[in-house]
C-alpha positions as CSV (number, residue, x, y, z in Angstrom):
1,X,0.0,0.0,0.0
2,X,1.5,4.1,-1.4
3,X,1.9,5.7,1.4
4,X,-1.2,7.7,2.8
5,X,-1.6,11.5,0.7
6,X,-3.4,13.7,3.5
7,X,-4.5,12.8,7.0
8,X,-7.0,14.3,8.9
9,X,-8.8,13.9,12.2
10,X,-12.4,12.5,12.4
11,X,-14.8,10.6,14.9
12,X,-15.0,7.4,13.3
13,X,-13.5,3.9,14.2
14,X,-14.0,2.1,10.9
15,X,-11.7,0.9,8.2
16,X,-14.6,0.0,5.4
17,X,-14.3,-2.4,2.3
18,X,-17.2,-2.8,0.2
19,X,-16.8,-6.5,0.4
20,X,-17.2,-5.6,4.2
21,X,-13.5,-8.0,4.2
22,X,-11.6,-7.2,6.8
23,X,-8.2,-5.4,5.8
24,X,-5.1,-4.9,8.1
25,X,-2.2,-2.4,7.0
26,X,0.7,-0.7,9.6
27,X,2.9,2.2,8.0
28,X,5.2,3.4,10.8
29,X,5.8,7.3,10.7
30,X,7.7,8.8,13.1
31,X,6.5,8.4,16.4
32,X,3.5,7.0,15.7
33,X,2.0,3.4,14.2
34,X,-0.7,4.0,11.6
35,X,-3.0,0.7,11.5
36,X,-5.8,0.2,8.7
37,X,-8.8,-2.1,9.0
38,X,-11.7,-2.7,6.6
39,X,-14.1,-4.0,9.4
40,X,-17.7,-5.7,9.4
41,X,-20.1,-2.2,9.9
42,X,-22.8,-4.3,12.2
43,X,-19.7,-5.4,14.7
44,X,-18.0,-2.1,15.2
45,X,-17.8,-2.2,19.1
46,X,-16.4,-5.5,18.9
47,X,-13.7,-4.7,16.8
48,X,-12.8,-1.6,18.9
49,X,-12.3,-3.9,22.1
50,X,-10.5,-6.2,20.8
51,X,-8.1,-3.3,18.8
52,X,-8.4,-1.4,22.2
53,X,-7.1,-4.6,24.3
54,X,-4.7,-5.6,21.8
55,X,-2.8,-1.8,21.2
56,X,-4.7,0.0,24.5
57,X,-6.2,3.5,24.7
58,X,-3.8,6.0,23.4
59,X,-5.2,6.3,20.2
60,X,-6.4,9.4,17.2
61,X,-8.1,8.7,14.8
62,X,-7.9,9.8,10.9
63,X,-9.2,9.5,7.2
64,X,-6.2,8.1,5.0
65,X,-6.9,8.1,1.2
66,X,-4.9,6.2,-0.3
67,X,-4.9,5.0,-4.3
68,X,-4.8,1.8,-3.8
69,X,-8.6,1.5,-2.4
70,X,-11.1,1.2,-4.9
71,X,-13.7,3.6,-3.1
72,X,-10.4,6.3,-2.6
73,X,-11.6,6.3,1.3
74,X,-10.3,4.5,4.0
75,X,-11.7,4.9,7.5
76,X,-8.3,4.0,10.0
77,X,-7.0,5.2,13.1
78,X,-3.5,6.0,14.7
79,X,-2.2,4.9,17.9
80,X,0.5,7.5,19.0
81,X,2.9,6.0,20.9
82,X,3.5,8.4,23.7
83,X,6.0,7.1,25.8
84,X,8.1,7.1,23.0
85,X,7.6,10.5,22.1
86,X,9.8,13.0,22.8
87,X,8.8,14.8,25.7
88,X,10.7,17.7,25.2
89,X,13.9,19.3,23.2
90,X,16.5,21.3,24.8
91,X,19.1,23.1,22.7
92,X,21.7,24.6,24.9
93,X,24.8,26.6,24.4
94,X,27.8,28.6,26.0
95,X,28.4,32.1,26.3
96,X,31.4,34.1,25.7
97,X,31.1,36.5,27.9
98,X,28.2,37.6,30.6
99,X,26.6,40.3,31.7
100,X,23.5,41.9,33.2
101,X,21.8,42.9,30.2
102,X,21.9,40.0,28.2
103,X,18.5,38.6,26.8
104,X,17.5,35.7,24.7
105,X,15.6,36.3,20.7
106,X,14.5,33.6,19.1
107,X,12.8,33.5,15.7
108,X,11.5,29.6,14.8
109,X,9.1,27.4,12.5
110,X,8.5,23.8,12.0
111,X,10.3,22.4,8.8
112,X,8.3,21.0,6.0
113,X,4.9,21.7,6.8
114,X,2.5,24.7,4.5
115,X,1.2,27.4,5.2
116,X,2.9,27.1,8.9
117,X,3.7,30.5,10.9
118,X,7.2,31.7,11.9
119,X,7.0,33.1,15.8
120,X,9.0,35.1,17.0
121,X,9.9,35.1,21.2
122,X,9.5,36.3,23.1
123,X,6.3,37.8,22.1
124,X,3.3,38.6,24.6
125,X,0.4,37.9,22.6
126,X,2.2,34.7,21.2
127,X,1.3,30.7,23.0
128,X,3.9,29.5,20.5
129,X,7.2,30.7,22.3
130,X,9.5,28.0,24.4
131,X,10.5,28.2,27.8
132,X,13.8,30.5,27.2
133,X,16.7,30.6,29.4
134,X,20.5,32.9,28.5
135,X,21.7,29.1,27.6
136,X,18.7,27.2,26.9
137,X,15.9,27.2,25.1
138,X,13.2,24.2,25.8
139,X,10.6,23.1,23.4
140,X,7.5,21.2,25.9
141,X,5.7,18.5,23.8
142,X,2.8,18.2,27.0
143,X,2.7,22.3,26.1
144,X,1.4,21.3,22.9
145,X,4.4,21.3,20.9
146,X,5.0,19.3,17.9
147,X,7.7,17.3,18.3
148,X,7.1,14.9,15.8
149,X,8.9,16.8,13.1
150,X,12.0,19.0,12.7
151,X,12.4,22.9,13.8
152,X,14.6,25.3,12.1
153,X,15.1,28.3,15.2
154,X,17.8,31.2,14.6
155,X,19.0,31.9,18.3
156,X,20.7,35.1,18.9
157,X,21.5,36.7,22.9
158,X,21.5,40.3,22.7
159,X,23.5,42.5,24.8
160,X,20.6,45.1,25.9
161,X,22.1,48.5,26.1
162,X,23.6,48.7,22.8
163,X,22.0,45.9,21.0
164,X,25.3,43.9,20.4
165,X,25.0,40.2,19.5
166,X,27.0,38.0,21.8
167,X,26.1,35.1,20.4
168,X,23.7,33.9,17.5
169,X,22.9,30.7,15.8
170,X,20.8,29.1,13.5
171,X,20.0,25.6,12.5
172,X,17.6,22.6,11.3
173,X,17.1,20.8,14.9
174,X,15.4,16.8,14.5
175,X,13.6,16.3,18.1
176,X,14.8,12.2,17.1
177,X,18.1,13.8,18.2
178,X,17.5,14.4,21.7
179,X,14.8,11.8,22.2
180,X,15.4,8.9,24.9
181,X,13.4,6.2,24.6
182,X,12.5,3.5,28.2
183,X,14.4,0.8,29.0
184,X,13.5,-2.3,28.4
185,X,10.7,-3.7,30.2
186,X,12.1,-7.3,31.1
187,X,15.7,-8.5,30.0
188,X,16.0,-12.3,31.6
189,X,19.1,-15.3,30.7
190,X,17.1,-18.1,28.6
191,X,20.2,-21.1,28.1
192,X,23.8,-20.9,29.2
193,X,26.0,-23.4,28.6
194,X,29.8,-22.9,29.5
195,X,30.7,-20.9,26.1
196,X,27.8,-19.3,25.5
197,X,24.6,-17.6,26.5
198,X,21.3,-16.8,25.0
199,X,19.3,-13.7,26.2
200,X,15.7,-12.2,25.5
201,X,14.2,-9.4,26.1
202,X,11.2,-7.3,25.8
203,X,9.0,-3.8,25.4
204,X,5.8,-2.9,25.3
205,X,6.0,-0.9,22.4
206,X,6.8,-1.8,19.1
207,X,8.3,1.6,17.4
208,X,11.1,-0.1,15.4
209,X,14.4,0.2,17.7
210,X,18.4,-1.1,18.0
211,X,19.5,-2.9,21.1
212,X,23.4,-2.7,22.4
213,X,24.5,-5.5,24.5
214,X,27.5,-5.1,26.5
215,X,28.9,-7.1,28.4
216,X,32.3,-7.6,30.5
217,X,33.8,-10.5,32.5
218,X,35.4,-10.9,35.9
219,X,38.6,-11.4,35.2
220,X,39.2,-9.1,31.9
221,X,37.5,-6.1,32.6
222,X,37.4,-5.1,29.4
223,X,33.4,-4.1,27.8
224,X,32.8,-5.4,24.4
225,X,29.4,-4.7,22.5
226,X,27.2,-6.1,20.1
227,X,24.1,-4.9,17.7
228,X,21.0,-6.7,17.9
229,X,17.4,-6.0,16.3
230,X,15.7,-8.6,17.7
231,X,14.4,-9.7,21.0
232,X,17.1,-12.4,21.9
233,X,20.6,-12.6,20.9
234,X,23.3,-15.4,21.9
235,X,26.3,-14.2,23.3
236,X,29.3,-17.3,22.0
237,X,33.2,-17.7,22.8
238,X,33.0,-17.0,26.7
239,X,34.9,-18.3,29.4
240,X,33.4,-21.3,31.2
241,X,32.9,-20.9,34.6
242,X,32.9,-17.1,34.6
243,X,30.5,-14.1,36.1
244,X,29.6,-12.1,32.9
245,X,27.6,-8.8,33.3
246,X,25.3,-8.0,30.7
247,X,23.8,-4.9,30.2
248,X,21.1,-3.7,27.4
249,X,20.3,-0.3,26.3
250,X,17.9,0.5,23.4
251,X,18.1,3.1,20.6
252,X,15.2,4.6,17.8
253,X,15.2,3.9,14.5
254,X,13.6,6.4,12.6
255,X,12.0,5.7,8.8
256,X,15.5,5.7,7.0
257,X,16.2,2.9,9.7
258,X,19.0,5.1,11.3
259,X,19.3,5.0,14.6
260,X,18.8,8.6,16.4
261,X,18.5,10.4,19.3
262,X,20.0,9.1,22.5
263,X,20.2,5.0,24.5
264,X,17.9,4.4,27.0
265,X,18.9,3.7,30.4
266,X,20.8,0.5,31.0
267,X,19.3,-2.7,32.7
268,X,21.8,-5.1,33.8
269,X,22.2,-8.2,34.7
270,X,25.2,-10.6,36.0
271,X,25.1,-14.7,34.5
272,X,27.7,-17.3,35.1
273,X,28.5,-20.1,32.7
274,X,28.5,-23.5,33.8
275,X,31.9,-25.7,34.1
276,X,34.0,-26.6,31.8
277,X,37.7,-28.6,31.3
278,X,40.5,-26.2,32.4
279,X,41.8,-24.6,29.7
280,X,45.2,-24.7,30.9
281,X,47.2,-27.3,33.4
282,X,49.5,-26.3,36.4
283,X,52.3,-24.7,35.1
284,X,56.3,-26.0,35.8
285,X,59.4,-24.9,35.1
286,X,62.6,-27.0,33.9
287,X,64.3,-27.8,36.6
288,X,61.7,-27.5,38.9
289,X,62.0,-30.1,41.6
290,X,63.9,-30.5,45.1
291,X,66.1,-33.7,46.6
292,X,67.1,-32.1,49.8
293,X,70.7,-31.9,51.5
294,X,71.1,-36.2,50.1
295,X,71.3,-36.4,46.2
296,X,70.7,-40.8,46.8
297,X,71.2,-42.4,50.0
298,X,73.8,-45.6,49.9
299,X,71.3,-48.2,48.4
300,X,70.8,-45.7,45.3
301,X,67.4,-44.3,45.7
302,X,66.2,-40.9,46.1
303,X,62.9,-38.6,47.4
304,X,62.1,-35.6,45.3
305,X,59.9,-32.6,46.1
306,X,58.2,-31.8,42.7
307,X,56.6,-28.0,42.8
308,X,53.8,-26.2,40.1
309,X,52.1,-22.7,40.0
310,X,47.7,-23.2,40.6
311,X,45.9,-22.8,37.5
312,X,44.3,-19.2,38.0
313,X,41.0,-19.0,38.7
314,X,40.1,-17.5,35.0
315,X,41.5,-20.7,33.1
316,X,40.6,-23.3,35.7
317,X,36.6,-23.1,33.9
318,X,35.8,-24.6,36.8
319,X,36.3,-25.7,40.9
320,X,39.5,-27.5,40.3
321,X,38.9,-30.8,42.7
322,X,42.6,-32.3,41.9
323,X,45.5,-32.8,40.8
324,X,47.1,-36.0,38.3
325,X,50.5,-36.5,38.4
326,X,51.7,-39.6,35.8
327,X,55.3,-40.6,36.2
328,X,57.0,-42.2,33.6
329,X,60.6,-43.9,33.0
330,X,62.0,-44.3,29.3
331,X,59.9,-48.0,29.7
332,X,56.2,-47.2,28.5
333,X,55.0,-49.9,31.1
334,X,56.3,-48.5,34.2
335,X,54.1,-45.6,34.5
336,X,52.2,-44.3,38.3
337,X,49.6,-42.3,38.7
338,X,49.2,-40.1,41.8
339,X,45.9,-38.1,42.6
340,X,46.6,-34.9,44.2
341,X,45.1,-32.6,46.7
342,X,44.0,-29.4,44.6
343,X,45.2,-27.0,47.7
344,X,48.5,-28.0,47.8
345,X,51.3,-26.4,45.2
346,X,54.1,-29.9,45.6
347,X,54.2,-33.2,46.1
348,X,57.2,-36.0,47.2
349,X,57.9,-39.1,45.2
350,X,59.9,-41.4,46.7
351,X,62.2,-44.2,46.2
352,X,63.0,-42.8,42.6
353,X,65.9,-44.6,41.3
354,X,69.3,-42.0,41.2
355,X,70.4,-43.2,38.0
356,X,66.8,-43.1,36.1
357,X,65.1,-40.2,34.3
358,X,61.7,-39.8,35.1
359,X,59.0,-37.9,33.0
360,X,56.4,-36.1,34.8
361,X,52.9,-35.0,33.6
362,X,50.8,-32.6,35.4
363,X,46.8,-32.1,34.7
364,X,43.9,-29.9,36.7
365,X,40.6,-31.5,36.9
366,X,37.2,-29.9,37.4
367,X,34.0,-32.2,37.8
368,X,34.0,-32.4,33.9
369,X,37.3,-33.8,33.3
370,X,41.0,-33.1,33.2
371,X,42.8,-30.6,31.1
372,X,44.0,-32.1,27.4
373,X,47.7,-30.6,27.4
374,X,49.8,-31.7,30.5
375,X,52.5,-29.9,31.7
376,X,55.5,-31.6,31.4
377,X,58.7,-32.1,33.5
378,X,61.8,-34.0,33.0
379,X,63.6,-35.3,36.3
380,X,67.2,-35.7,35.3
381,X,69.4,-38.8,36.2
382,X,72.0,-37.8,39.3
383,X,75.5,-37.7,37.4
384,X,78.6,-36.0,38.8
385,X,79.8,-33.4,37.0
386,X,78.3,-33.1,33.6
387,X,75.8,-30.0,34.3
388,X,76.8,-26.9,36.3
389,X,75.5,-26.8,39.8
390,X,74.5,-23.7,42.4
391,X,76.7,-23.9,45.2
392,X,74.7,-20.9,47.9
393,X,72.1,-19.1,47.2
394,X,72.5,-15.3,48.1
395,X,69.2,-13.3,49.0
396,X,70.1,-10.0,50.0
397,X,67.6,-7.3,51.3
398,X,67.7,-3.8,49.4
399,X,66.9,-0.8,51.0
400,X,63.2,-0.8,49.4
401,X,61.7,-3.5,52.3
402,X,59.5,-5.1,49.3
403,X,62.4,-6.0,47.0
404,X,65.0,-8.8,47.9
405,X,68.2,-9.7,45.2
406,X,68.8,-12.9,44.3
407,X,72.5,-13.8,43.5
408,X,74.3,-17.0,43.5
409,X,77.5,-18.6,44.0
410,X,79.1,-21.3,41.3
411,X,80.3,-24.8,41.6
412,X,84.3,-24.0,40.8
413,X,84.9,-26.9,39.1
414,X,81.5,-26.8,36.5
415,X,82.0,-23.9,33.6
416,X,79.3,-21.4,33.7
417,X,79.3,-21.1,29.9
418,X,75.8,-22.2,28.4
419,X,73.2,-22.7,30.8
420,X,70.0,-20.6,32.3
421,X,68.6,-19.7,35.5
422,X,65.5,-19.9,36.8
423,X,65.2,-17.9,40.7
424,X,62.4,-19.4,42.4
425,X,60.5,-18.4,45.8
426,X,57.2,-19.3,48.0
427,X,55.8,-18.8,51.2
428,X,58.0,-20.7,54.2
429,X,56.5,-23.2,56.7
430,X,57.8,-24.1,60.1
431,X,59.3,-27.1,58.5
432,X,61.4,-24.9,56.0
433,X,59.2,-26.0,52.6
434,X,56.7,-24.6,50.6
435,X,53.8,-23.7,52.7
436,X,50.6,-25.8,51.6
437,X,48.1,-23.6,49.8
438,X,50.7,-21.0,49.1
439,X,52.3,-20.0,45.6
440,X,55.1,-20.6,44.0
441,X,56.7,-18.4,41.7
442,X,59.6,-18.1,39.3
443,X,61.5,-16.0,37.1
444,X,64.0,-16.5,34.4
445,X,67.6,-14.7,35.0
446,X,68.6,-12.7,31.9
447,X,72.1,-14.6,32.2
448,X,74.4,-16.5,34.4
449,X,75.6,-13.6,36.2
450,X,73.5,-10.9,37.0
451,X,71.4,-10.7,40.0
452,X,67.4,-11.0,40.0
453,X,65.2,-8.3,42.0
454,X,62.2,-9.7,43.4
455,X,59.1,-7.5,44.4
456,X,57.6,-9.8,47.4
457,X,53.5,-9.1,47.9
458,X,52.5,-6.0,49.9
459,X,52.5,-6.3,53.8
460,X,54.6,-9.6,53.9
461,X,58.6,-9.9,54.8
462,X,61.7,-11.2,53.2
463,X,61.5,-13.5,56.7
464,X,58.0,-15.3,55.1
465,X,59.6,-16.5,52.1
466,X,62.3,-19.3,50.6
467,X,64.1,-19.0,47.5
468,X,65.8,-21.3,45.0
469,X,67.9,-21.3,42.1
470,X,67.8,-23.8,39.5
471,X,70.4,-24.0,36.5
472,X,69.6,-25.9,33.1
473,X,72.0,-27.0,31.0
474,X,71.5,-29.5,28.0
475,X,68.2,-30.4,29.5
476,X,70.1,-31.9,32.4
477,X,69.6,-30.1,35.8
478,X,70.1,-30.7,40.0
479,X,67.1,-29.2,40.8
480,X,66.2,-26.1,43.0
481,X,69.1,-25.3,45.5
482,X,67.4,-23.6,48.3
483,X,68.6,-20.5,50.6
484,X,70.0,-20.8,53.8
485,X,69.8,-17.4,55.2
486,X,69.1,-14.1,53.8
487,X,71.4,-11.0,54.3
488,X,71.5,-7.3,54.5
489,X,72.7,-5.7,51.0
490,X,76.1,-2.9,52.2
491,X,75.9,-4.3,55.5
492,X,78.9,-4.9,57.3
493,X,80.7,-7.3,59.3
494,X,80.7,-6.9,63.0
495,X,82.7,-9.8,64.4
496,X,85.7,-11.9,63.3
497,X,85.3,-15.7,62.7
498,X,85.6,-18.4,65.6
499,X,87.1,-21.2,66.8
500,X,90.3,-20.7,65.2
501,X,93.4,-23.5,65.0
502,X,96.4,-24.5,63.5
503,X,98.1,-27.5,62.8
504,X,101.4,-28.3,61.3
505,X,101.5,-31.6,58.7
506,X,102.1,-32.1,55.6
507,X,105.0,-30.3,53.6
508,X,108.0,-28.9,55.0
509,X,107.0,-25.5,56.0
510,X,102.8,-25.6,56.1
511,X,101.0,-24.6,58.9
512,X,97.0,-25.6,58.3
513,X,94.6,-23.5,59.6
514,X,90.4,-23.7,60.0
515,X,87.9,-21.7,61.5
516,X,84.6,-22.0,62.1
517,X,82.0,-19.9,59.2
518,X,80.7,-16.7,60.9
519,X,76.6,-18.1,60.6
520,X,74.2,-15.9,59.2
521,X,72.6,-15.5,62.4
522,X,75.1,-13.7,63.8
523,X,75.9,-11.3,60.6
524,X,73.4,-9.4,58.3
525,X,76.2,-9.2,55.6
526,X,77.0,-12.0,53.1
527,X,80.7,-13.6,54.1
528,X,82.1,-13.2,50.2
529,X,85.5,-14.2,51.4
530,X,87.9,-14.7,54.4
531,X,91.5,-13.1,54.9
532,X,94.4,-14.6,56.6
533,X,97.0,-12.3,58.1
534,X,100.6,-13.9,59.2
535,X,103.7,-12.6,60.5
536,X,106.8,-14.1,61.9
537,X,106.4,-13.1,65.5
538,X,108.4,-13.8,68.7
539,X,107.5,-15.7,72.2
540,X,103.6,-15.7,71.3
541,X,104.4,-11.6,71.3
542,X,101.5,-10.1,68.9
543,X,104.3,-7.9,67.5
544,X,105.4,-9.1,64.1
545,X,109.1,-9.0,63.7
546,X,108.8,-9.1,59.6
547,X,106.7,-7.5,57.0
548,X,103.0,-8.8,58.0
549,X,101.7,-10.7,54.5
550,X,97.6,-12.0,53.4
551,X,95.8,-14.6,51.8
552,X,92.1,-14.4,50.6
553,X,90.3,-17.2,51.0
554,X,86.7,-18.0,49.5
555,X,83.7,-17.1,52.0
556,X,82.4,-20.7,51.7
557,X,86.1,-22.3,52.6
558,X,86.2,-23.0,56.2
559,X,90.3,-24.4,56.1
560,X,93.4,-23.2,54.5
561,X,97.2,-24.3,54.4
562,X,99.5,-22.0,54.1
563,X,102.9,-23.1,52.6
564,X,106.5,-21.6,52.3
565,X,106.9,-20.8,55.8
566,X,110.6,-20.7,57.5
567,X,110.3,-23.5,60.1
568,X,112.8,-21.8,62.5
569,X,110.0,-19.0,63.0
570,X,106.9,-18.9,65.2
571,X,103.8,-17.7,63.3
572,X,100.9,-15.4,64.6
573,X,97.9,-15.7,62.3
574,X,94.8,-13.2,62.5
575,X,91.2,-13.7,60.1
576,X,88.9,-11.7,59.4
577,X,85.4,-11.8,57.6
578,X,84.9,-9.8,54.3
579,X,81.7,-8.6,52.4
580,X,81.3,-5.3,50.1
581,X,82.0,-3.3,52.1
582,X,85.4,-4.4,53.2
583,X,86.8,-6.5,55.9
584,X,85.1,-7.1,59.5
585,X,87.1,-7.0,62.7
586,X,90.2,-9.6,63.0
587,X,90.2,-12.6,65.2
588,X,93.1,-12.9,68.0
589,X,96.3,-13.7,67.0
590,X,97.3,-17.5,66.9
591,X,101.0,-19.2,67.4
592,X,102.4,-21.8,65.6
593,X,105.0,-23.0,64.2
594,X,105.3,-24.5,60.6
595,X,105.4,-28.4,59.8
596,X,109.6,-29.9,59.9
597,X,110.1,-33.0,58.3
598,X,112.8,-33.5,61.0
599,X,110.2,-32.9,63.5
600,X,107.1,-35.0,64.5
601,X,103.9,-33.7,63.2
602,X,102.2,-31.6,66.0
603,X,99.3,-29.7,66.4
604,X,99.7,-26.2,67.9
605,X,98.1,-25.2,71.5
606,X,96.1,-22.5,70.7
607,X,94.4,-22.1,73.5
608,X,92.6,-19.2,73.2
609,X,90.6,-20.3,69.8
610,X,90.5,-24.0,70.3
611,X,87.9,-24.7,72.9
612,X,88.1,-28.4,71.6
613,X,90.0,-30.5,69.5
614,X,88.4,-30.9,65.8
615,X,88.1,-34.6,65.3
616,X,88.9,-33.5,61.3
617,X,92.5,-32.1,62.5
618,X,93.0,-35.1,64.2
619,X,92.3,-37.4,61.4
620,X,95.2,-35.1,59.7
621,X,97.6,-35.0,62.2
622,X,97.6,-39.1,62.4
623,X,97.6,-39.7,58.7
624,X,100.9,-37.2,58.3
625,X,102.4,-39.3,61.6
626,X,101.8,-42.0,59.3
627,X,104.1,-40.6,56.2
628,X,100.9,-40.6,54.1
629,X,100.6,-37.8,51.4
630,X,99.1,-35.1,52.7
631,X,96.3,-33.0,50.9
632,X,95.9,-29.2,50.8
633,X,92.7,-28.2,51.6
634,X,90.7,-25.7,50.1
């Protein structure tokens, strides 16, 4: 049906045929459905109830000829849809400057329509003038405005005295523009499944409108958006297991099917989508396993202390009830299974075989099922030698309280060419392990050499926490080498080393000394070496009769012989402790002489730094009584 030529108001509520048919027709203009009905003349009240029940009461009524209809008349009426009318339009605007004597002149028409007035405002005899303001001027539909079509208005503020224009403007203004329509009247979840969910929604009236859905998750925080003309949609490619919040906002369309004027208020609401297999499994890193102080114990055998990170909460798609750990040897039959607590972040194997390398694979399981990909790690075969080892681990604090550096000290016999390392912490428990239903964490070093900062969690203390270094070379590794202490970056050393002695064996002129390692809970710096001070002194006199020499020792070495000596002279000998910033106080002097073949192999009285005689210096002193070769210690 051509769209209707003239349309005027009249008292009728029939749509008449001559075959007394009835006809149904709906042209949407504007704001406003226009419905068409050729009706049955003898049943007219009928038909009104049931178009009055179906579309309610807000209707006009008009005379729409049309040439399609054979008679040239058709009796319809027009249900205006008033809520989603514009109520009003506000055009607003700055001012460059103010004053007292400003005032507001507006000259306006509506666009389009014949033989339709121009009004000026404000005017005192005129009905047809807005509500003005310096800044606004407001256009009232419940004053009897018509906002159902465009309004061209030249705006000008006048500065009184002198008539000056401050500001003027003129335009073509489309009330769709500033029109809001309701929100939706129900918005409801009809399926979810665990990557997906379908939504519906509805309105009571049917003026043709755009929907926006936007949604975000928990965990990304990020809103994306999607179109919809309908009254459902399905929302695909979530997140199992995740909170989504939805929200819907609705938009005109006006007869061009553009969308105008502004979103209606937003109704939300928050769906999560059922369970799912993790997406991911608990992560581990080469290299990632513990054996303690005793690589294998006599008969061979060995108990390891595997560690993983949790699968976060956004990949586990689920409650994550367990853990599966599958061992495997290089035979495909010899393969356990080991069902794991889901609060815990390690586990110990025992009785693994020292010269075996076992394959480990690590999955997550919800109530659905386990992850698909396992993690994977490879526990290496104990062999002396053949991959580079971390002799101490070094945490020092730094003078933030929330960052600790991670250093570490070398095997001297493995080259440090061609290997990474990994610096790994947790949480501490009393036992000195991973605390159960803590984290673990790692980094990767950049290279061999350079320390790693850590930033430790807010409100916690370098005192809460272990951490490890693992090296990797060749896919062959030792493990995690845990710290002993942790230390004080630039602090210095306030006491010398204990427990000093001497004893003369070995080669003609060595005197053998050892001491006992300052321990870190009696120092806040990091012991990086040790250095021995002799002289040539005379009757136990601390006054050295000959230039006073040095030798520096590693910080780890607890012994040290010291050759060349003249074995006519007595020998005092002093240590002290070094760190970075130079060496700590010295010890008391010690007296001794230096080993004579000519003479029987002694240990020197030292009384005041030998409180006892070390059973290790003993052992030396009787296998040099027995003319056996003698080792130099280091």
């Amino acid at each position: 049906m051509s769209a209707p030529q003239t349309i005027n108001t009249v008292l009728s509520f029939i749509c008449q045929r001559s075959d007394r048919s009835l006809f149904f027709f709906n042209v949407t203009q504007r704001n406003a459905e226009i419905f068409g009905y050729y009706i049955d003349l003898y049943d007219v009240e009928t038909h009104i109830s049931r178009i009055r029940r179906e579309y309610g009461d807000n209707m006009t009524f008009f005379v729409l000829k049309s040439s399609d209809v054979s008679n040239g008349t058709v009796l319809c009426f027009l249900r205006a849809n008033a809520e989603w009318m514009g109520k009003n339009m506000t055009l607003s605007w700055s001012l460059p400057e103010t004053s007292k004597n400003l005032s507001t002149r507006l000259q306006w028409h509506y666009v389009g329509l014949d033989k339709q007035a121009i009004w000026i405002c404000p005017h005192k005899s005129s009905d047809r003038c807005p509500e003005m303001t310096l800044t606004s001027i407001t256009w009232d539909a419940s004053k009897d405005f018509d906002l159902t079509t465009n309004i061209e208005a030249t705006i000008e503020v006048i500065d009184s005295p002198d008539g000056k224009v401050v500001f003027k403007s003129t335009g073509n203004y489309d009330p769709d523009d500033c029109y809001k329509p309701p929100a939706v009247d129900t918005f409801k979840v009809d399926k979810v499944t665990n990557t997906s969910i379908t939504l519906s929604w509805s309105y009571k009236h049917s003026v043709p409108k755009v929907c926006r859905l936007n949604r975000t998750s928990e965990w990304t925080g990020e809103e994306e958006s999607v179109s919809a003309r309908n009254s459902t949609f399905i929302i695909y490619n979530l997140t199992a297991f995740t909170d989504y919040t939805v929200t819907i906002e609705c938009a005109k369309l006006n007869h061009n099917d553009d969308q105008v004027g502004h979103w209606s208020d937003a109704i939300q609401l928050t769906v999560k989508t059922l369970e799912g297999l993790p997406s991911v499994s608990p992560e581990m890193t080469e290299g990632g396993y513990s054996t303690g102080d005793q690589q294998c114990t006599t008969s061979g055998l060995r108990e390891v202390t595997v560690f993983w990170k949790k699968v976060h909460p956004k990949n586990s798609n689920g409650v994550i009830l367990n853990y599966r750990l599958d061992v495997t040897t290089d035979s495909p039959l010899s393969v356990s299974t080991h069902i794991i607590r889901s609060d815990v972040i390690s586990t110990v194997l025992k009785e693994l075989l020292c010269d075996q390398t076992y394959i480990l694979k690590l999955t997550a399981g919800t109530r659905i099922g386990f992850s698909i990909l396992p993690s994977i790690l490879v526990i290496s075969a104990v062999t002396s030698n053949v991959f580079p080892r971390v002799s101490y681990v070094i945490p020092e604090l730094t003078d933030s309280e929330s960052i600790v550096q991670i250093s570490w000290l070398m095997d001297k016999n493995v080259s440090i060419v061609g290997f990474n390392v990994t610096v790994l912490w947790c949480r501490r428990n009393q036992l000195s392990g991973c605390r159960t239903g803590g984290d673990v964490e790692w980094i990767k070093a950049n290279d061999a050499h350079t320390p790693v900062n850590i930033r430790l969690p807010a409100g916690s203390t370098p005192m809460e926490f272990m951490f490890g270094v693992i090296t990797v070379s060749n896919s062959i590794t030792r493990g995690i080498i845990w710290n002993q202490c942790i230390f004080q970056k630039d602090a210095a050393i306030t006491q010398p080393p204990d427990n000093v002695q001497l004893l003369a064996f070995g080669v003609e002129g060595s005197l053998h000394v050892t001491w006992d390692s300052i321990p870190c809970t009696k120092t806040r710096a990091f012991i990086q070496y040790y250095r021995i001070t002799f002289c040539q002194v005379t009757s136990n006199s601390a006054n050295c009769t000959d230039l006073s020499r040095n030798v520096t020792v590693d910080g780890q070495q607890t012994s040290y012989t010291i050759e060349g000596l003249d074995t006519n002279r007595l020998y005092g000998i002093q240590l002290s402790a070094g760190c970075s910033k130079g060496d700590g106080p010295k010890s008391g002097m010690a007296f001794g002489n230096p080993f004579s073949g000519n003479s029987v192999p002694r240990a020197i009285n030292v009384l005041r730094y030998r409180p006892y005689f070390n059973r290790d210096v003993a052992l030396l002193y009787f296998k040099s009584a027995l003319k056996m070769t003698p080792k130099k210690i280091s």
